[in-house]
C-alpha positions in Angstrom: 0.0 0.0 0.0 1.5 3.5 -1.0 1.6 5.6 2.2 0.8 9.6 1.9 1.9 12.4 4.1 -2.0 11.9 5.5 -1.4 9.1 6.7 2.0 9.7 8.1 0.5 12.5 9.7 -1.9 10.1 11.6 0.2 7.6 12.4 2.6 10.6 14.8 -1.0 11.6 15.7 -1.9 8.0 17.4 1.8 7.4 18.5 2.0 11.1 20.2 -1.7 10.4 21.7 -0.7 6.3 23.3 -3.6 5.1 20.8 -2.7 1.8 19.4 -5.2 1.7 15.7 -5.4 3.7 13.0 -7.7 3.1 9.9 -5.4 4.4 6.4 -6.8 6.6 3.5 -7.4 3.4 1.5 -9.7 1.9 4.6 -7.2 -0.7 5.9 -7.8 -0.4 9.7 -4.1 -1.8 11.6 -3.3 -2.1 15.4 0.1 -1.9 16.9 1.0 -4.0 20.0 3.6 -2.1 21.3 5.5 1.8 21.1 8.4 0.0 18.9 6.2 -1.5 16.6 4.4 2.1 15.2 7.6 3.7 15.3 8.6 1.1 12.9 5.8 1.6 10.6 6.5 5.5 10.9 9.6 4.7 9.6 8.6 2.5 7.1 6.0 5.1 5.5 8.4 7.8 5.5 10.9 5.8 4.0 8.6 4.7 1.3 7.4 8.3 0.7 10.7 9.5 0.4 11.8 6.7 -2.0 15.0 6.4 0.3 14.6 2.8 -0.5 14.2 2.7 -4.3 16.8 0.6 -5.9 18.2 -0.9 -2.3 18.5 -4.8 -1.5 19.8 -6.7 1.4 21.6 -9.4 1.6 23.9 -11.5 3.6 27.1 -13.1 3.0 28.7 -15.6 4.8 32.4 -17.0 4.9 34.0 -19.8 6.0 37.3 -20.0 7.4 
């Protein structure tokens, strides 16, 4: 789901308030179980409307000695 500054806006709004729902623009209603776990999904939609993460992958490597 594309996020948009409205939602953003609400997600700081529940976080700065203790609420633990929120119901997006596109109807999708979410509940977070715990502080951590919105300020993840803040980070996530802010990311994602800033395209910081266009293009990125992760990966792991391993070696063995």
């Amino acid at each position: 789901m594309p996020y948009t500054q409205a939602d953003i806006d609400k997600l700081k709004a529940i976080r700065a308030s203790g609420a633990k729902s929120i119901t997006f623009s596109d109807g999708r209603r979410v509940e977070y179980h715990s502080p951590a776990e919105l300020d993840g999904a803040i980070a996530a939609a802010e990311a994602e409307l800033s395209g910081s993460t266009a293009g990125r992958s992760t990966f792991a490597s391993f070696r063995s000695d």
